[in-house]
C-alpha positions as CSV (number, residue, x, y, z in Angstrom):
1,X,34.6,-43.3,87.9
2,X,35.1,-42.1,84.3
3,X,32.8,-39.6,83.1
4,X,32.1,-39.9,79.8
5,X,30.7,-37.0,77.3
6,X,26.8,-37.0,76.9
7,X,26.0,-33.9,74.7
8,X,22.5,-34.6,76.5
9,X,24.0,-32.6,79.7
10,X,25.1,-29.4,78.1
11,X,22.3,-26.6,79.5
12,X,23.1,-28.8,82.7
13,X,26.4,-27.8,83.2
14,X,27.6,-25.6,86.0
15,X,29.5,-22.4,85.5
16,X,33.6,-22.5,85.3
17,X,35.6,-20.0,84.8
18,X,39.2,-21.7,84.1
19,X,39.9,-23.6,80.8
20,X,40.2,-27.1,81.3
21,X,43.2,-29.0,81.3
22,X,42.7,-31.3,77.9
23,X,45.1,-34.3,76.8
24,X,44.6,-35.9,73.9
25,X,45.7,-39.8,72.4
26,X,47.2,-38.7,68.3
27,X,48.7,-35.9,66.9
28,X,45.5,-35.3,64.4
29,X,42.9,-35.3,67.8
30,X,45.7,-33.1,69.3
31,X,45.4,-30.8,66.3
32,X,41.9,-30.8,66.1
33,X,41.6,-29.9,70.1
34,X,44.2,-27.1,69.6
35,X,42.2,-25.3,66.7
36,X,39.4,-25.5,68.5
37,X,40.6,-23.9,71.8
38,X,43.0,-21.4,69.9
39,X,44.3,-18.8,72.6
40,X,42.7,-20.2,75.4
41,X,44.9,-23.3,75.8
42,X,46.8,-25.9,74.4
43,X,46.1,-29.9,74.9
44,X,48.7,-32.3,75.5
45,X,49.6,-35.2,73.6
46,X,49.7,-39.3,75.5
47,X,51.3,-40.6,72.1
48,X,54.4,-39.0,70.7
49,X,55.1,-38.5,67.0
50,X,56.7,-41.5,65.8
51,X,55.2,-43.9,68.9
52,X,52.7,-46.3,67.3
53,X,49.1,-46.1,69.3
54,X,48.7,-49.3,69.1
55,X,50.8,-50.2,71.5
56,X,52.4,-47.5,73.1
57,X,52.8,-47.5,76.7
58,X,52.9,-44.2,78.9
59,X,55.8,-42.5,80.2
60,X,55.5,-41.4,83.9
61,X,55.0,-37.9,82.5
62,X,52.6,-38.5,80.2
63,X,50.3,-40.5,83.0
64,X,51.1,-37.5,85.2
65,X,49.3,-35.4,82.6
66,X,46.3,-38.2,82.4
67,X,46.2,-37.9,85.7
68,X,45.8,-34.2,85.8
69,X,43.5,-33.7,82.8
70,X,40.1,-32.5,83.1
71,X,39.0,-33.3,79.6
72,X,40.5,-36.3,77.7
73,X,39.5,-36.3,74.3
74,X,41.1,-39.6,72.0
75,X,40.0,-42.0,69.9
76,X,38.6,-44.5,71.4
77,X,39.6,-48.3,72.7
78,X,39.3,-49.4,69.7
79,X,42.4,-47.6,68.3
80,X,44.4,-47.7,71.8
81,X,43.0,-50.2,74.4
82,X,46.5,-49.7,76.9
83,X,44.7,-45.8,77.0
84,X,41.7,-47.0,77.6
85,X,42.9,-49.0,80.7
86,X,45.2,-45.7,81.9
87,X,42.2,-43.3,81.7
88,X,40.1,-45.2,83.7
89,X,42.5,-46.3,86.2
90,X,44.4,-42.3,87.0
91,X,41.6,-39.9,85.1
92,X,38.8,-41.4,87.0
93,X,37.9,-37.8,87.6
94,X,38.0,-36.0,83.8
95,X,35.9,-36.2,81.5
96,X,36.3,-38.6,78.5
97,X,35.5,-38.0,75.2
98,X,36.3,-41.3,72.6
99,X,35.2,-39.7,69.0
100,X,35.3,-43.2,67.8
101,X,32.1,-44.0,69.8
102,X,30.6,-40.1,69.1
103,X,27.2,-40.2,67.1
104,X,28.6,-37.9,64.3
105,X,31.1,-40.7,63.7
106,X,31.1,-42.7,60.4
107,X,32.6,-45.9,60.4
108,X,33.9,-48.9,57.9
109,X,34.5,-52.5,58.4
110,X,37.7,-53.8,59.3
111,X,39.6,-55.4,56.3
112,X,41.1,-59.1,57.4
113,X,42.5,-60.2,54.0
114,X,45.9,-59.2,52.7
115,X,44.3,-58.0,49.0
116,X,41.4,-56.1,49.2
117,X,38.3,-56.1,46.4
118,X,37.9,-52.8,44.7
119,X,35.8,-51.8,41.5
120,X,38.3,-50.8,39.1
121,X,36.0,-49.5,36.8
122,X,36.2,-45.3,37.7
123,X,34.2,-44.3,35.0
124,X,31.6,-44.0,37.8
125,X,33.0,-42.2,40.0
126,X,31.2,-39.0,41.6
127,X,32.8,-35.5,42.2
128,X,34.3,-37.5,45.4
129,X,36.2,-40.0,43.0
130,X,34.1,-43.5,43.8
131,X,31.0,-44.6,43.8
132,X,30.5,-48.0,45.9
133,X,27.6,-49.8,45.9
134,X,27.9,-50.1,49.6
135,X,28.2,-46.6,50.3
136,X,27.1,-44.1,48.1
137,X,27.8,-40.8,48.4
138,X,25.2,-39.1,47.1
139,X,23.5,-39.7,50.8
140,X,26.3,-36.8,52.0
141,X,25.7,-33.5,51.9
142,X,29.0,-32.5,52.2
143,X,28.5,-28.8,52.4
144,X,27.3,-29.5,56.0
145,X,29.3,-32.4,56.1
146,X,26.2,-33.1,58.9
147,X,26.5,-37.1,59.6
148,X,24.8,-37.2,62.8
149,X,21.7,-38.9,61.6
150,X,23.8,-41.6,59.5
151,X,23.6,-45.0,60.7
152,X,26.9,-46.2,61.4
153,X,25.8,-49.2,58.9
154,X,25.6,-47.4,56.0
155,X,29.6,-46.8,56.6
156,X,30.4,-50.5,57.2
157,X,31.3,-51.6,54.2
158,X,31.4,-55.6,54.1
159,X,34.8,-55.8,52.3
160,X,34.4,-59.8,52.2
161,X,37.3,-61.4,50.7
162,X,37.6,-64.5,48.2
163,X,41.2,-64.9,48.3
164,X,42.7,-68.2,49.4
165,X,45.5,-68.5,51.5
166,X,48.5,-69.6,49.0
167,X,49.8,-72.1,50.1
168,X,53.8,-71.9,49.2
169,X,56.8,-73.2,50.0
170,X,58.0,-70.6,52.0
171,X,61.5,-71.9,52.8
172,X,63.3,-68.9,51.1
173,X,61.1,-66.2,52.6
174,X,60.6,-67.5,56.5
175,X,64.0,-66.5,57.9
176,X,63.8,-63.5,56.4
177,X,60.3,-62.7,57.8
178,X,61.0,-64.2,61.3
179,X,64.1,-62.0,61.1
180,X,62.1,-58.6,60.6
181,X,58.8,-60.2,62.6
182,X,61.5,-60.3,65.5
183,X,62.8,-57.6,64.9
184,X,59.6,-55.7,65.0
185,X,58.2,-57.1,68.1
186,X,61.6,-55.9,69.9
187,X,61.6,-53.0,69.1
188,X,57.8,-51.3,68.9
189,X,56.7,-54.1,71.7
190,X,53.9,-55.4,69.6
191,X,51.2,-57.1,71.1
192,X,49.9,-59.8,68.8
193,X,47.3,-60.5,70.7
194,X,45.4,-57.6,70.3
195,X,42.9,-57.3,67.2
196,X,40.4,-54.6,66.5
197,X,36.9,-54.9,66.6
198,X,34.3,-55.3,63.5
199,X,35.0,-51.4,62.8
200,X,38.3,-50.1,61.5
201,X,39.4,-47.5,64.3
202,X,41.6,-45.2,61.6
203,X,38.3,-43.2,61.9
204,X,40.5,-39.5,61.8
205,X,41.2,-40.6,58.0
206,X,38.1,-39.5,57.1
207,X,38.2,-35.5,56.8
208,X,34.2,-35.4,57.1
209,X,34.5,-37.3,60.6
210,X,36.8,-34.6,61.9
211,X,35.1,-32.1,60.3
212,X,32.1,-33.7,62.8
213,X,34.2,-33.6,65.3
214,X,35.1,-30.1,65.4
215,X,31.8,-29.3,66.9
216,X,31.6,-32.4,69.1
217,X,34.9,-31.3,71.1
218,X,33.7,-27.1,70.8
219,X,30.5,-28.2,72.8
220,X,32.4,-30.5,75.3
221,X,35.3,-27.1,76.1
222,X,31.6,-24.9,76.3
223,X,30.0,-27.3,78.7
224,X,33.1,-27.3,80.8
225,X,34.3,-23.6,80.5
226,X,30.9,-21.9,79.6
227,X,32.2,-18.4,79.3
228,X,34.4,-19.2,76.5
229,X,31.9,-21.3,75.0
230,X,31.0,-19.1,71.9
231,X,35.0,-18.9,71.6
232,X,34.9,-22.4,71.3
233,X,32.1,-22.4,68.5
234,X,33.4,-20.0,66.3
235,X,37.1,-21.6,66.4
236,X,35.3,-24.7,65.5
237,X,33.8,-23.3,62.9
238,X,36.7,-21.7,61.3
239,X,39.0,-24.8,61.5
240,X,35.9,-26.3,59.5
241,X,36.2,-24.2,56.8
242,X,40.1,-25.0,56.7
243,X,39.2,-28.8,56.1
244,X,37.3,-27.8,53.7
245,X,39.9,-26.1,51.8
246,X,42.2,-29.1,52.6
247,X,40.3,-31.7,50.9
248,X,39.6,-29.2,48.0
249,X,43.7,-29.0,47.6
250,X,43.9,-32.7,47.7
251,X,41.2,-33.9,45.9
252,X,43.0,-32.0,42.9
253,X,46.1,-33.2,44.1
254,X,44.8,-36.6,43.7
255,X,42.8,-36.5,40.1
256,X,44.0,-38.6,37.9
257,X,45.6,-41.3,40.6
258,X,42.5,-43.3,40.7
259,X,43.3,-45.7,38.5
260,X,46.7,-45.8,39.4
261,X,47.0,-49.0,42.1
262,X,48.7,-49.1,45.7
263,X,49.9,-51.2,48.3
264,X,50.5,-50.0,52.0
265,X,52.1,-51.0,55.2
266,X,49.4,-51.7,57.3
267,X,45.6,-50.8,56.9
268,X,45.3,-47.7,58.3
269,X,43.5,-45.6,55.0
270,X,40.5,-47.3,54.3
271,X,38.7,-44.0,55.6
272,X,40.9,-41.5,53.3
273,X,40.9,-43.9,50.5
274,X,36.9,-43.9,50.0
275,X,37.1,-40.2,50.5
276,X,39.3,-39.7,47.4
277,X,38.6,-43.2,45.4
278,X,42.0,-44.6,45.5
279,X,43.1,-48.2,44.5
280,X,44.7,-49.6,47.1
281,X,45.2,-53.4,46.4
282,X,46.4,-54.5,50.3
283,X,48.4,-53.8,52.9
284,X,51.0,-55.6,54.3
285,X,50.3,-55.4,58.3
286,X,46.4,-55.3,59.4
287,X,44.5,-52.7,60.9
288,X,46.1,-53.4,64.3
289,X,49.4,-53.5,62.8
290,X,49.9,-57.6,63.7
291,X,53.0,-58.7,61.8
292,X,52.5,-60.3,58.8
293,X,52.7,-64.2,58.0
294,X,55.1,-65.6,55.3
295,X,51.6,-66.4,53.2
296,X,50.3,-63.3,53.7
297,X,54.2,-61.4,52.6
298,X,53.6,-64.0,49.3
299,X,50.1,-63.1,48.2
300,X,50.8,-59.3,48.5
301,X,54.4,-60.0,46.5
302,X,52.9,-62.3,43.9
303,X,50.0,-59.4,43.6
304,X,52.9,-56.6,42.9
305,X,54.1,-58.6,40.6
306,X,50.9,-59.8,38.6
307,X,49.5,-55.9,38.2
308,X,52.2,-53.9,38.1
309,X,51.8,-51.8,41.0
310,X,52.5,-47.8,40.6
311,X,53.9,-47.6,44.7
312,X,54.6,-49.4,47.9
313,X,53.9,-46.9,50.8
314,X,56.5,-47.7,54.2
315,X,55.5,-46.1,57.6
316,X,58.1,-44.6,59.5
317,X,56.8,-45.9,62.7
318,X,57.3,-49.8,61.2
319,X,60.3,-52.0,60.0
320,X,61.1,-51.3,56.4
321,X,62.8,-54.8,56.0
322,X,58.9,-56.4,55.3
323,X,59.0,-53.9,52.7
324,X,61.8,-55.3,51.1
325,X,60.1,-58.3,51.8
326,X,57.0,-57.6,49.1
327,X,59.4,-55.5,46.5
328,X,61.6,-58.0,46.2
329,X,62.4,-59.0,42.7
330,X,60.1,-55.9,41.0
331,X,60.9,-52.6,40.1
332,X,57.9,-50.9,41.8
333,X,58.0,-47.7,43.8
334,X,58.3,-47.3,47.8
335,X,57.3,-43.9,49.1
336,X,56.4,-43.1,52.8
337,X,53.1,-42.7,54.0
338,X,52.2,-41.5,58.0
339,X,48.6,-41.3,59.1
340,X,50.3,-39.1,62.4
341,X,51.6,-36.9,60.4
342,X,54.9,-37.2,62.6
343,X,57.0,-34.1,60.3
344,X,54.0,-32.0,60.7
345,X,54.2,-29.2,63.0
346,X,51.6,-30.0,66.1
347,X,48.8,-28.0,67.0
348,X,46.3,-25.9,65.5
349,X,46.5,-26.4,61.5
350,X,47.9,-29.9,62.0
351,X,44.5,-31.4,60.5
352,X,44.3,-29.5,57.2
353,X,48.2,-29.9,56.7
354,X,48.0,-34.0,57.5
355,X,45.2,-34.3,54.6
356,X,47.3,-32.6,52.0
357,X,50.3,-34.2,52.9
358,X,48.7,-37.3,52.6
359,X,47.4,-36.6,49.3
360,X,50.6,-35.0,48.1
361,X,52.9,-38.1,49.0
362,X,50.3,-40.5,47.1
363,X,50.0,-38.2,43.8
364,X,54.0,-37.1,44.0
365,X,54.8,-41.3,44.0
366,X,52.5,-41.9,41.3
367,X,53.6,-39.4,39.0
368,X,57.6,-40.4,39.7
């Protein structure tokens, strides 16, 4: 039977003296584990850079290392429900540690429309860049960057949309779409079945979340290995600081972008895009990365067109033909955007470094 974490069992836990054996979903939980174990250890990875995790399935030696993990510490179901099912079919035995489902965790509302409603008036805006109505950020003290006492509704944003379906003649856009819907299926073995729940699961996006988390996964390694535990703490603490530093270097990155406006593959930055008020006017593929429909490739095309968008962000894990499918006929920008970060080096520092690349790719497109 899976174990899961309960932070409740801490001064409970019996005496070890080997690290643990840690496997991780992403690249950014992967980073996160590694800073926090430092020397000690290094976790392993279920989803390789440049695998999608919404569908990817395990190779026999990454279930081999889910089988032989003591400590599995990944998003959650949410993000990667095939996991989910491996974890508690082979790692019956480790512990499991979803951060999606962790009490520090702050959450948002899943966006279903293909535009999404933003203020565009900025003159508002806090020292964070946006100040929402539904989620004000003067309740975060982000010194401590503490969100343990948040309710999780106070992060759900109800992004309710008005937009109607258009209801074109698609004739001159459906092969084309079918082509690269095809085409995407085949080759990254979507399941179109699958939707995420109420809550968007791109919950590492937020830097104050993994920030959280850092001391969520140092008291899991210290209830399992207790004589490394203040090891664990103090690593924690200074990978902390380095986030801190990280947003610092990208919310200055970022001033002066807010007003710019965006469009994106699939809806994967709600959580970074609050963080640093960007305008991000839709996103071609939902949160679950579900392949677009002809209306939905129209409504995001006719929007380009009618504002004037500064950039058009591809993915590298995604086709790049429904990209061509929204540009078509405009001049705007396309720049690449990865929320795995899959040219980053892995392990400790991965975090920090995913932030400001993030932030760097979005300021260097708008300023082109």
């Amino acid at each position: 039977m899976l174990k899961p974490f309960l932070p409740a069992l801490f001064l409970a836990s019996p005496l070890c003296a080997e690290v643990p054996n840690v496997v991780t979903d992403i690249a950014p939980v992967q980073g996160l584990a590694a800073s926090v174990m430092g020397d000690l250890g290094a976790p392993g990875l279920l989803v390789p850079q440049g695998a999608s995790p919404h569908d990817h399935a395990l190779t026999p030696s990454e279930a081999r290392s889910l089988q032989d993990a003591d400590l599995v510490i990944w998003i959650g179901s949410e993000l990667t429900p095939g996991i989910g099912r491996k974890i508690e079919a082979i790692a019956g035995s480790a512990t499991s540690l979803a951060l999606f489902d962790a009490g520090v965790t702050a959450h948002l509302a899943t966006r279903d429309s293909a535009l999404f409603q933003h203020d565009h008036d900025h003159a508002g805006h806090d020292e964070h860049g946006h100040d929402h109505d539904e989620h004000a950020h003067d309740e975060h003290d982000h010194d401590d960057h503490d969100h343990a006492d948040h309710d999780h509704e106070e992060h759900g944003h109800d992004h309710n949309h008005d937009h109607a379906e258009h209801e074109h003649d698609h004739e001159g856009h459906d092969e084309a779409h079918h082509d690269a819907e095809g085409h995407d299926a085949e080759a990254h073995g979507h399941d179109h079945g699958h939707h995420h729940g109420p809550e968007d699961p791109h919950v590492w996006l937020s830097p104050a979340n993994a920030r959280a988390w850092l001391g969520v996964i140092a008291e899991a390694l210290a209830e399992a290995d207790p004589e490394n535990a203040e090891t664990y703490r103090a690593n924690a603490e200074a990978a902390q600081s380095e986030i801190d530093t990280a947003v610092a270097t990208a919310r200055e990155r970022l001033d002066g972008t807010q007003d710019d406006r965006f469009v994106v593959f699939h809806d994967a930055y709600q959580y970074f895009e609050e963080e640093f008020g960007l305008n991000v006017l839709g996103a071609i593929q939902l949160s679950d990365a579900t392949a677009p429909s002809p209306a939905r490739l129209d409504e995001l095309r006719n929007e380009i067109s009618e504002t004037g968008a500064t950039c058009v962000f591809a993915e590298p894990q995604f086709d790049p033909r429904l990209i061509e499918a929204v540009t078509e006929g405009s001049d705007v920008k396309v720049a690449e955007l990865d929320p795995l970060g899959m040219a980053l080096e892995p392990g400790a520092g991965f975090y920090p470094a995913l932030i400001e690349d993030l932030a760097s790719r979005v300021s260097d497109c708008s300023a082109d």
